[in-house]
KEGUPA-366542 format. One line per 10 residues: number of its first residue (from 0); their letters; for each residue x, z, y of N, C-alpha, C, O. Coordinates in pm, whole numbers, plus 50000, padded with zeros to 5 digits. Layout:
BEGIN
NUM> A> X Z Y X Z Y X Z Y X Z Y | ...
END
This chain:
BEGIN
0> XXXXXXXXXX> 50084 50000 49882 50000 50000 50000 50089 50000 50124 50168 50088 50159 | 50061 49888 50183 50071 49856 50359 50037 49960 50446 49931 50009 50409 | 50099 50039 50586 49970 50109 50644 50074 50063 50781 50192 50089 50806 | 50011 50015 50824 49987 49917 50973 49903 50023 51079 49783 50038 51098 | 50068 50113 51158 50010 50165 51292 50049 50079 51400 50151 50011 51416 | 49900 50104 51506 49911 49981 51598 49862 50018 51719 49753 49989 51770 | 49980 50104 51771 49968 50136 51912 49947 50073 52026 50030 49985 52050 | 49836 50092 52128 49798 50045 52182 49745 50145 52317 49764 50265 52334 | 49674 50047 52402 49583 50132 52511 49503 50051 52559 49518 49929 52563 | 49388 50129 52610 49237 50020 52700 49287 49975 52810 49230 49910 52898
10> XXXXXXXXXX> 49373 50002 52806 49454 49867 52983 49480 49787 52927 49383 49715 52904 | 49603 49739 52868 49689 49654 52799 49578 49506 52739 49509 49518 52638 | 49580 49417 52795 49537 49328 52783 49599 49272 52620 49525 49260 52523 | 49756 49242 52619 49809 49180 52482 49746 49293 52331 49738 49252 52215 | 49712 49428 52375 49665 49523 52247 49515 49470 52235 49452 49463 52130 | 49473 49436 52351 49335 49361 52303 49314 49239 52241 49212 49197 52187 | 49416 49190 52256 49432 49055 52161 49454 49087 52054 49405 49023 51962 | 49521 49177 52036 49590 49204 51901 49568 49277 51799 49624 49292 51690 | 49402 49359 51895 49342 49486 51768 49255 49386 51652 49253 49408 51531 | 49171 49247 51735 49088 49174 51675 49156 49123 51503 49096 49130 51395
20> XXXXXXXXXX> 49304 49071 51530 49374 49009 51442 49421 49113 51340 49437 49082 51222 | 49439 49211 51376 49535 49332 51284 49417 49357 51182 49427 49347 51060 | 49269 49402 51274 49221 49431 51182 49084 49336 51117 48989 49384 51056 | 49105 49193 51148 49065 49086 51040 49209 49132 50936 49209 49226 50857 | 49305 49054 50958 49399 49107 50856 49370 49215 50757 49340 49197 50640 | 49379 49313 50809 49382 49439 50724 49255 49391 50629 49278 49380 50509 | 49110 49360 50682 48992 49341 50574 49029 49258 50453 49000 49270 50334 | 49120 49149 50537 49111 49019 50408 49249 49102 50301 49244 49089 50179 | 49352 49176 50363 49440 49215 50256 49377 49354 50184 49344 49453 50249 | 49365 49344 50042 49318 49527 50008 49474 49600 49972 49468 49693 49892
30> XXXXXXXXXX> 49581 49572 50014 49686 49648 49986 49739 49691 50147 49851 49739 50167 | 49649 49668 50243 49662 49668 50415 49572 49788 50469 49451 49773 50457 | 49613 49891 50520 49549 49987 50561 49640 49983 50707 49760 49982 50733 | 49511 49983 50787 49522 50016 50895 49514 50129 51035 49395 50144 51064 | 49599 50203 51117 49539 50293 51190 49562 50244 51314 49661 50175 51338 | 49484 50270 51389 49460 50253 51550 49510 50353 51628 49462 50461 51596 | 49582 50358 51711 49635 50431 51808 49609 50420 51952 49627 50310 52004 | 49569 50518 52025 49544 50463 52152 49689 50585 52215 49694 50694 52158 | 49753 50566 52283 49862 50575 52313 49868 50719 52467 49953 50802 52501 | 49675 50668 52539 49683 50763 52614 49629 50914 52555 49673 51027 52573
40> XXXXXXXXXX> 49543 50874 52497 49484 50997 52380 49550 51058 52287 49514 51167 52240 | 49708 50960 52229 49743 51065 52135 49911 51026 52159 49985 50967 52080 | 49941 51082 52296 50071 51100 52359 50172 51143 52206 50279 51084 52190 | 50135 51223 52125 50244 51296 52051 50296 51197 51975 50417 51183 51959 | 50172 51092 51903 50184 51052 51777 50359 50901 51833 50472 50888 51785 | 50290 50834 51938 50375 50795 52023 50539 50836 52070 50640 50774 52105 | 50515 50923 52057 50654 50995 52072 50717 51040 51974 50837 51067 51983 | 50666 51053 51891 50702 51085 51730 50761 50940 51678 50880 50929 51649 | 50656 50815 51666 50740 50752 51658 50812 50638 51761 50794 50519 51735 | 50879 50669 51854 50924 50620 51975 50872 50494 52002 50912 50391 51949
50> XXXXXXXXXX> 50780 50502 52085 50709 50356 52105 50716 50366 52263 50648 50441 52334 | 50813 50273 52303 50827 50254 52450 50739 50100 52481 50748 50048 52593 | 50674 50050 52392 50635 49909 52470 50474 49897 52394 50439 49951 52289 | 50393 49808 52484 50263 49802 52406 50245 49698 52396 50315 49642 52480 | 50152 49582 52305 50164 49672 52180 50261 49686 52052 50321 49580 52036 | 50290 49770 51969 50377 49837 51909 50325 49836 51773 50286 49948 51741 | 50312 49744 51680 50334 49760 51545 50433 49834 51429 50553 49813 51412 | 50378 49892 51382 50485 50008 51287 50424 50010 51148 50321 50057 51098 | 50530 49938 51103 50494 49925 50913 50521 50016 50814 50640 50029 50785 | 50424 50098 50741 50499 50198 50702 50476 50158 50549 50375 50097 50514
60> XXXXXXXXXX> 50565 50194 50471 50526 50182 50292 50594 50318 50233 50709 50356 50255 | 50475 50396 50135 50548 50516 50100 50587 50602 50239 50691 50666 50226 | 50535 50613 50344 50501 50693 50428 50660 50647 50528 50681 50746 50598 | 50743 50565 50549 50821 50563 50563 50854 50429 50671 50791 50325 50656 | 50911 50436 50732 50903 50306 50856 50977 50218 50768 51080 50258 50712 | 50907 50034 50743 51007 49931 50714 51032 49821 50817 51134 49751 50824 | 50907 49816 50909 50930 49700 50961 50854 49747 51121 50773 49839 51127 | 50892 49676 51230 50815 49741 51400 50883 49622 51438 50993 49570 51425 | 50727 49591 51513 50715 49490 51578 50644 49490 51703 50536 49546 51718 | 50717 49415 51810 50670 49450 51971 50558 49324 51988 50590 49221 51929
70> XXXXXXXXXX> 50455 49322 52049 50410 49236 52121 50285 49181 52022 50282 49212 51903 | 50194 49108 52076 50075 49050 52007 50135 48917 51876 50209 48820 51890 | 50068 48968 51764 50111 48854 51646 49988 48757 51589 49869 48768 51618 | 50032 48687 51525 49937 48583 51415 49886 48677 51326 49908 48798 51319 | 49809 48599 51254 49773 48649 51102 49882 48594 51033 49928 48640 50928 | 49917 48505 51089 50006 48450 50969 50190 48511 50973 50281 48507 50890 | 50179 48562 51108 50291 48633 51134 50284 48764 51070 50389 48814 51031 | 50180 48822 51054 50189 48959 51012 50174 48937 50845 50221 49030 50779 | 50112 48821 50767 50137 48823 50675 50256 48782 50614 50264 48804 50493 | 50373 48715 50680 50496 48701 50727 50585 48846 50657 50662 48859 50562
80> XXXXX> 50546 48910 50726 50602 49073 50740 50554 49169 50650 50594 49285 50642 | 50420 49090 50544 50405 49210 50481 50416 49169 50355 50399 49248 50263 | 50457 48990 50327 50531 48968 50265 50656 49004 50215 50688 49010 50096 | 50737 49031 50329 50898 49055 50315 50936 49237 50248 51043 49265 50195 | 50860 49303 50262 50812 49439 50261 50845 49415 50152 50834 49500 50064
END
């Protein structure tokens, strides 16, 4: 199992592009779990895992960071990445 955190905020125009795609993705993959982050609401989680830019993809497998990625992606980019995993 995939788990796709995807920090974001209600300003950020590119996280609004990018919540639609993450989580079509996540439906069509069943090994893709996804969490949503809003960045002003949960300051800690953000800082825990250092996310200076939005939006902020963070791949975790086995609870563990493999892959972070800056900026709005494809479907086909993120299946790209969860390929390589």
């Amino acid at each position: 199992m995939i788990k796709i955190l995807d920090f974001g905020a209600d300003w950020c125009p590119s996280c609004k592009v990018l919540k639609p795609v993450v989580e079509e993705f996540a439906s069509e993959n069943d090994n893709v779990e996804v969490e949503f982050i809003n960045v002003d609401q949960d300051a800690a989680s953000a800082a825990k895992y250092k996310v200076r830019s939005l939006p902020t993809l963070i791949f975790l497998s086995e609870d563990e960071e493999v892959h972070r990625s800056l900026g709005a992606k494809t479907k086909s980019e993120l299946a790209e990445i969860v390929s390589s995993i």
